[in-house]
N, C-alpha and C positions, 0 to 999 in steps of 0.2 A: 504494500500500500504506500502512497507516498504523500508523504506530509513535509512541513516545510515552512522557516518563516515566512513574509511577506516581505520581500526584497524581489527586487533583479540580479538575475548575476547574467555577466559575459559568456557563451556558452564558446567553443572552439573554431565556430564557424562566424566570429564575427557577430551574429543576430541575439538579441537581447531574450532571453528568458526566463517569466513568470515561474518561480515557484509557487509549488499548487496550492501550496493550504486555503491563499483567497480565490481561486480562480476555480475550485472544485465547490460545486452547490452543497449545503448541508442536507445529508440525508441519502449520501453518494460515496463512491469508493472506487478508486482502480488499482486492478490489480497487473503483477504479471506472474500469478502464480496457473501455470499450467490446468493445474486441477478444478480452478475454477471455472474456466471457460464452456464454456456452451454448446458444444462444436456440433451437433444436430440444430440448434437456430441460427448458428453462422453461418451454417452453410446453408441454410432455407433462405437468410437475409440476401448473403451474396449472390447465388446463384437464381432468386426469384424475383429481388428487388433492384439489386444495383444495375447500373448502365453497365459497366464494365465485368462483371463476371456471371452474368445471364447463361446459364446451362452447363456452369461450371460443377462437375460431377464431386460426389462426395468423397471420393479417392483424391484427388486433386488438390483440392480443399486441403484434407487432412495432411499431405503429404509438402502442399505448401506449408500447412502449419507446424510442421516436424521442422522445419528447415528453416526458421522463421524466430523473431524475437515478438512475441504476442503480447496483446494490453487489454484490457476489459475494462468497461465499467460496468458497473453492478449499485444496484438500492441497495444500501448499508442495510435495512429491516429483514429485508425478505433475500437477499443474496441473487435477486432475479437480473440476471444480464440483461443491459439496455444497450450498450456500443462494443465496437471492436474495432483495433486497431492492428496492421502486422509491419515488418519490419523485417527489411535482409537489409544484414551487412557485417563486412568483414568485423567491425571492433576498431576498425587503426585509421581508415581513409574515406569509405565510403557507406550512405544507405540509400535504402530506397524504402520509400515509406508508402504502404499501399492498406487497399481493403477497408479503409476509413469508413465507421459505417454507423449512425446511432440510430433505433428505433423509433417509426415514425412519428410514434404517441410521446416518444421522451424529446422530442427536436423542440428547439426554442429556448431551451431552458440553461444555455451555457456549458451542454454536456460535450458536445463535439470540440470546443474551442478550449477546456478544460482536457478533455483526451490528446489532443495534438500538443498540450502543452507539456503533458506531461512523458509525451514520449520524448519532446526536445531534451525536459530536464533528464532523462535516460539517458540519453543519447552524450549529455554535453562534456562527460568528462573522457569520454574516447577522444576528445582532438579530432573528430573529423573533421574533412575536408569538406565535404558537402552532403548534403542530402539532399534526394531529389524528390519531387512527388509528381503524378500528373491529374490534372482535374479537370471536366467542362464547366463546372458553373458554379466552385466554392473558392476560387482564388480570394476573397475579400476577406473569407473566414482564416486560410491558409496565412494571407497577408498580415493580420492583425497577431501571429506567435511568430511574426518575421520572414515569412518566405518572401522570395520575389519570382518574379518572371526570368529567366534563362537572361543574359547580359547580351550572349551570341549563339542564338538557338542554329545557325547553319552550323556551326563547330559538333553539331552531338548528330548522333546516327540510330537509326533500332536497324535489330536483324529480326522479322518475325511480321505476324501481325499488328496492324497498327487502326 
């Protein structure tokens, strides 16, 4: 669980990061304890709801999540998962920050903006170099725990589907 005073600290990349204690609603919790997660509603979330991983099969899923640094939020009362978060990267230079996902009934309420923050402050004392995310239509939320837009998007490449 992550708690924390209310300060900023410099994270490794440059971009300024909220620690969570204000920035998590009361009556809320994230975790990254494996055993919590949910992984029959994440992957109903991801693979039914999201734009980006629509028929994304349960093997897949789980197999990403083997391979992956995972984040929950969860109701402190009931322990019932509302968001997920995942995470590849090596530990030393780079991540990729995907599967961003919170519950439609819980959206509004600070949860999302509280989950990304909290994977920064994860994140911040590896020194990386960058982390990347991609999004169609929450850059403002992304923005506000310091992402930006690519500087020189012709510089980067995908091999795969796009």
């Amino acid at each position: 669980m992550f708690r924390g005073a209310n300060q900023w600290l410099r994270g490794g990349l440059g971009c300024l990061y909220a620690v969570m204690s204000t920035d998590l609603p009361a009556g809320y919790d994230i975790s990254t304890e494996a055993a919590r997660l949910d992984r029959a509603v994440i992957h109903q979330w991801l693979s039914e709801d999201s734009y980006w991983a629509l028929g994304r099969s349960r093997e897949k899923q789980d197999a990403a999540m083997a391979n992956s640094l995972n984040f929950g939020v969860y109701e402190s009362a009931t322990g019932v998962q509302l968001g997920y978060a995942r995470v590849v990267t090596d530990k030393a230079t780079f991540a990729w920050l995907c599967d961003v996902y919170i519950a439609p009934d819980s959206r509004g309420k600070g949860l999302g903006h509280a989950l990304v923050t909290a994977v920064c402050e994860h994140l911040a004392p590896y020194g990386l170099r960058r982390v990347l995310l991609a999004t169609e239509d929450a850059h403002a939320i992304y923005a506000k725990v310091g992402f930006a837009s690519l500087e020189k998007p012709e510089k980067w490449m995908t091999l795969g589907a796009q």
